[in-house]
C-alpha positions in Angstrom: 16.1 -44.8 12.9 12.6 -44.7 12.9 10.4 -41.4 13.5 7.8 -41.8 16.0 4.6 -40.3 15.1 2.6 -38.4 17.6 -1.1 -39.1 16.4 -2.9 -37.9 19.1 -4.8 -35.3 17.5 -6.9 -38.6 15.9 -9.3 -41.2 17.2 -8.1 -43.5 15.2 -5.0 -44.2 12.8 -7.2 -45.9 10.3 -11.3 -46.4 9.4 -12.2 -48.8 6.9 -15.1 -48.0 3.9 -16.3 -51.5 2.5 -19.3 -53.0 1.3 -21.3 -55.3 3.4 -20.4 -58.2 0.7 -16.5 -58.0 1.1 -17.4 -58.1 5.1 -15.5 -61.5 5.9 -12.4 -60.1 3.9 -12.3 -57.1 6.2 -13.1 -58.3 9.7 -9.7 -60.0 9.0 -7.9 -57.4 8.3 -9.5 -55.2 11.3 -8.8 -57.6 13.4 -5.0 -58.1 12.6 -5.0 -54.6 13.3 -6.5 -54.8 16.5 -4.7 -57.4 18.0 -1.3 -55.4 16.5 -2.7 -52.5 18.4 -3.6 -50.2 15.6 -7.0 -47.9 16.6 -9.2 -48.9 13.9 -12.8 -47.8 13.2 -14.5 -50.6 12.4 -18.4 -50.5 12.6 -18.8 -53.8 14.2 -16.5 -52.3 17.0 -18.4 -49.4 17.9 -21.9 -50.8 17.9 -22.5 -48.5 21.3 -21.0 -45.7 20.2 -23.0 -45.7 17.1 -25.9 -46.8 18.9 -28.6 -43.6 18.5 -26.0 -41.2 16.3 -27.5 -39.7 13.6 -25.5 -41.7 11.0 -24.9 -39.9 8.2 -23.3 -37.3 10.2 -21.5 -39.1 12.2 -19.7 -40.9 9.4 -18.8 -38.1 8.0 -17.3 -36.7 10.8 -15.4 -40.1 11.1 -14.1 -40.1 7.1 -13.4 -36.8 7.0 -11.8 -36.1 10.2 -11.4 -38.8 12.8 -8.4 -41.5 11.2 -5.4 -41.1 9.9 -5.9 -42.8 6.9 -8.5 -44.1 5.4 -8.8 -47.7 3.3 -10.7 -47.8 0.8 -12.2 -51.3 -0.6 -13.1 -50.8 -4.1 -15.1 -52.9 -5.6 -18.1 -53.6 -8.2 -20.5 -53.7 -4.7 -18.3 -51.0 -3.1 -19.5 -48.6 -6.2 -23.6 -49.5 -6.2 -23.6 -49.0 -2.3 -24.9 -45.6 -0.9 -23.5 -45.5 2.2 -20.3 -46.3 0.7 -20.2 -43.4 -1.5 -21.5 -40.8 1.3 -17.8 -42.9 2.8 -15.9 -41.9 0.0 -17.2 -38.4 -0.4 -16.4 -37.5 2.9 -12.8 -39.3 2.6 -12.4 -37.2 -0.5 -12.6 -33.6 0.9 -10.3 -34.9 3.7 -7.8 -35.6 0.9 -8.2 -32.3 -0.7 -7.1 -30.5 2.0 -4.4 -33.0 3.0 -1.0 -32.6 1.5 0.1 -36.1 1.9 -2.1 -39.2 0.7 -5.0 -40.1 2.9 -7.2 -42.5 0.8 -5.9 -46.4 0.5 -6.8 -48.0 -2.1 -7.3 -51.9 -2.0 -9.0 -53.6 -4.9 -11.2 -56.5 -5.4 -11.6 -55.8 -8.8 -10.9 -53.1 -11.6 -14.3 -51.4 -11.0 -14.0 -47.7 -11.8 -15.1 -45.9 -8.5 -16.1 -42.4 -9.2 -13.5 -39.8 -7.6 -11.1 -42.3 -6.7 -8.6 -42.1 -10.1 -7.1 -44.8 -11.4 -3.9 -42.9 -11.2 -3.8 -44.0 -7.9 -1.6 -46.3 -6.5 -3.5 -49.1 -5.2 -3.1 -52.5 -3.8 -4.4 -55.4 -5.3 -6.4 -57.8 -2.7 -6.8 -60.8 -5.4 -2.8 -61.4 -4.7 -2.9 -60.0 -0.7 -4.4 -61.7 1.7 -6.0 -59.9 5.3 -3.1 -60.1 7.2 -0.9 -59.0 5.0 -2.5 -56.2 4.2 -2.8 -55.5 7.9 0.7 -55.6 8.1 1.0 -53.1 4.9 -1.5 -50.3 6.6 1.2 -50.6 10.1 3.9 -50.2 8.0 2.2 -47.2 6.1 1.2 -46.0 9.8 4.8 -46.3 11.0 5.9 -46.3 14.5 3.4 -44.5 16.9 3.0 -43.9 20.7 0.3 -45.8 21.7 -2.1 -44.6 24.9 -4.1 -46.7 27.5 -3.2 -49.9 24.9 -2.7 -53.3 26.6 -2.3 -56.4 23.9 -4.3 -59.1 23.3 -1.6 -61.7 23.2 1.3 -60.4 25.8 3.6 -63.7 24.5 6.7 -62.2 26.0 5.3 -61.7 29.5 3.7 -65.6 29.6 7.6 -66.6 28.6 8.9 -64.3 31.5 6.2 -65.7 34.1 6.7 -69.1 32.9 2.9 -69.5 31.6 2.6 -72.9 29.4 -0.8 -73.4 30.8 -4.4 -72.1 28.7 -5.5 -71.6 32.6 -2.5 -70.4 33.9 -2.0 -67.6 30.9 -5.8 -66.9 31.6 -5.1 -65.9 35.3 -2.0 -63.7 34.5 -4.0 -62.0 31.3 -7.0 -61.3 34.5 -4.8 -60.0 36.7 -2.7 -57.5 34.9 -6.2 -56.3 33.0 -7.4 -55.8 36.4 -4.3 -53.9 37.2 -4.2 -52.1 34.0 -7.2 -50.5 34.3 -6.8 -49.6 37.8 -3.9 -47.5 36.3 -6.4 -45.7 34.2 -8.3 -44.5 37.4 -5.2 -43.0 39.0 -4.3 -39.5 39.5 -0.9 -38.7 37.7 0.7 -38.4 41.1 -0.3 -41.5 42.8 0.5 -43.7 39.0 3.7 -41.9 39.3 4.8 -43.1 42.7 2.9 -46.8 42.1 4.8 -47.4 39.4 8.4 -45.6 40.5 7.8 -48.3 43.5 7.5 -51.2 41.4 10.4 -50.7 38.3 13.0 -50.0 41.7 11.5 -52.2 44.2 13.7 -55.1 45.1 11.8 -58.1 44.4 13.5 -60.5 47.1 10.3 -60.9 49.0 8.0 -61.9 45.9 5.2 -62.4 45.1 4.2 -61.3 48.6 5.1 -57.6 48.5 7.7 -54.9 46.7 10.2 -53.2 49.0 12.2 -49.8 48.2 13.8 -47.3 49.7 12.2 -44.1 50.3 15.1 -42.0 49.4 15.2 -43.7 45.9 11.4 -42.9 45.2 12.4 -39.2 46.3 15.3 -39.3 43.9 13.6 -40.6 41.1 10.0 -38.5 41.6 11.2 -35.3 43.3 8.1 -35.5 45.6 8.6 -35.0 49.6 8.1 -37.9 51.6 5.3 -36.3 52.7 3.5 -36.3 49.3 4.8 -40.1 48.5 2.7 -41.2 51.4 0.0 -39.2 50.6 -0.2 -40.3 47.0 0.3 -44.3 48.3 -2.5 -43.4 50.9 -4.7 -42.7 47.6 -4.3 -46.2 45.7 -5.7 -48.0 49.1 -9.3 -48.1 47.7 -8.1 -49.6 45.1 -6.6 -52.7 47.4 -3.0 -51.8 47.7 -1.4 -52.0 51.1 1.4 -49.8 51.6 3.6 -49.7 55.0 6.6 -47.2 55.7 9.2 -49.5 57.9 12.1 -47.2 59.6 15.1 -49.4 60.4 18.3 -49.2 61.2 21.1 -50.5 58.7 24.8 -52.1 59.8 26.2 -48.7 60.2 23.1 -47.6 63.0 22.1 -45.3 60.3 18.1 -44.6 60.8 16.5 -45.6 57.4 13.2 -46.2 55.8 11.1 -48.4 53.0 8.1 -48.7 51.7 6.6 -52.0 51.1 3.7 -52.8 48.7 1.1 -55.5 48.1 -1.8 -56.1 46.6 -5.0 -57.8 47.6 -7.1 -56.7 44.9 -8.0 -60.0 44.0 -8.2 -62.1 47.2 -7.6 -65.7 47.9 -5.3 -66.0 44.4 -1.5 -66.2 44.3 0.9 -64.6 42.8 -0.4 -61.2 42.1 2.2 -59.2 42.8 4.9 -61.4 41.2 2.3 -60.9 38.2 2.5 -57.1 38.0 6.6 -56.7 38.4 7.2 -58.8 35.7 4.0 -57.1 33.8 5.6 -53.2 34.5 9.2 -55.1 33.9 8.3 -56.0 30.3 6.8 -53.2 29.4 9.8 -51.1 29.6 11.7 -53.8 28.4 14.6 -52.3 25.5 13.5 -48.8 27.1 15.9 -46.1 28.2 14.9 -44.5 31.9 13.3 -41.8 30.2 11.1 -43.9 27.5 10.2 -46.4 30.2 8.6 -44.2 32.3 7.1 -42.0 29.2 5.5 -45.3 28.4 4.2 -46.0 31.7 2.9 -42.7 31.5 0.7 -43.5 29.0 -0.2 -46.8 29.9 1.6 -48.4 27.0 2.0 -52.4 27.5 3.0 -52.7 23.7 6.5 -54.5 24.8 4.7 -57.6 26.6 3.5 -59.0 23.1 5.8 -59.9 19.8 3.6 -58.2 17.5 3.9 -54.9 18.8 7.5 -55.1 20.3 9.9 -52.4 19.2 13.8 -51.8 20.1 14.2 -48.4 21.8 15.8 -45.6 19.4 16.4 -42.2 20.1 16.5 -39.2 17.9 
């Protein structure tokens, strides 16, 4: 089994140190890592956030502090550069005080780079290309909980919605971003109930609306009624309709159900179909418990092949 690593305590799980020269090489790499969902500082990435910093401390802030690990791309440009070495310098106090390895060593060439020894291990980039050293640093990484992470390439839910279309995978990708970050804007209570509604819901009455029991939601929350409504009554600005529908079932027993719909983005079809099978596929191999812990964090990491993972428990 694999151990999950908890890595909140960093901004990132990797920052890159290059020179300008070997650019092309890296962008490559940093973007396999993006699109595999891997938080990687790469300066072209954070042109805001650097925008105005004082740079010199901010970098070392980010070397020393802010990753996980830190590749390193040696070469005879990497050791002439200044900003590089202020890089390295502030990886190398990191890895002082670290007790397991934190500098990554990829070479261009056999330049000696001054306090980074060539005892080492390193790997060599003249027989590795960018993506597969992309795929090295994950594996190095290892399996991680990622937060507030949709992919760029959710494969698995285009196969489930039946997506062959460029225009037709564009629309789905628009709508669950949409959705995704309304998640982002909701309170813990009122993502909670949203999202309870939608992994129980019966989905006979797609892509309309969502229908479920209200004693299941209280089951599965452990909120009142009273708060359920309340919480629903929150997401309304964010154009979800909710309705609580009391009926009587073939027994004359009095019973109720909420039903859900959202007209968020009006005039297109489909919607909610959209965001049952994107919720669906994100807990897709999940236990209960690890679905909802995912959800919780606004992990979408199932809907795409790259960053799928079989559920395993500890």
């Amino acid at each position: 089994m694999h151990k999950i690593n908890k890595i909140k305590s960093f901004s990132y799980d990797v920052c890159l140190s290059f020179a300008e020269e070997e650019r092309g090489y890296v962008e490559e790499v940093a973007e396999s890592l993006k699109h595999k969902g891997v938080r990687v500082f790469y300066d072209r990435y954070e042109l805001v956030a650097l925008w105005g910093k004082d740079l010199y401390s901010h970098l070392d802030d980010i070397y020393q502090n802010s990753a996980r690990y830190c590749v390193v791309f040696a070469s005879n440009r990497y050791a002439k550069k200044i900003w590089t070495n202020h890089e390295l310098r502030s990886a190398q106090a990191r890895a002082i005080k670290e007790k397991h390895e934190y500098i990554l060593p990829a070479r261009f060439d056999d330049t000696a780079i001054p306090g980074l020894p060539d005892t080492i291990n390193y790997i060599n980039l003249k027989s590795v290309n960018p993506v597969e050293l992309a795929n090295l640093i994950v594996q190095k990484i290892g399996v991680w909980e990622r937060e507030n992470y949709f992919p760029a390439d959710p494969d698995y839910l285009f196969k489930q919605l039946k997506c062959k279309t460029n225009s037709n995978k564009y629309y789905a990708y628009k709508v669950c971003l949409e959705f995704f970050n309304i998640l982002k804007r909701l309170t813990d209570a009122e993502k909670e109930v949203l999202l309870t509604i939608i992994l129980l819901g019966c989905h006979a009455e797609l892509p309309e609306n969502i229908h479920v029991d209200v004693e299941r939601i209280v089951e599965a929350t452990g909120l009142t009624i009273k708060n359920i409504l309340r919480d629903l009554s929150g997401i309304s600005v964010f154009g979800f309709e909710c309705k609580s529908i009391q009926f009587h079932d073939d027994h004359g027993n009095l019973n109720e159900h909420i039903d859900i719909m959202w007209n968020q983005s009006q005039g297109k079809k489909f919607v909610m179909d959209i965001v049952y099978h994107m919720v669906h596929g994100a807990t897709d191999g999940y236990c209960v418990g690890h679905a909802m812990a995912a959800l919780r964090r606004n992990d979408f990491s199932q809907l795409s092949s790259d960053t799928f993972r079989l559920d395993e428990h500890q």
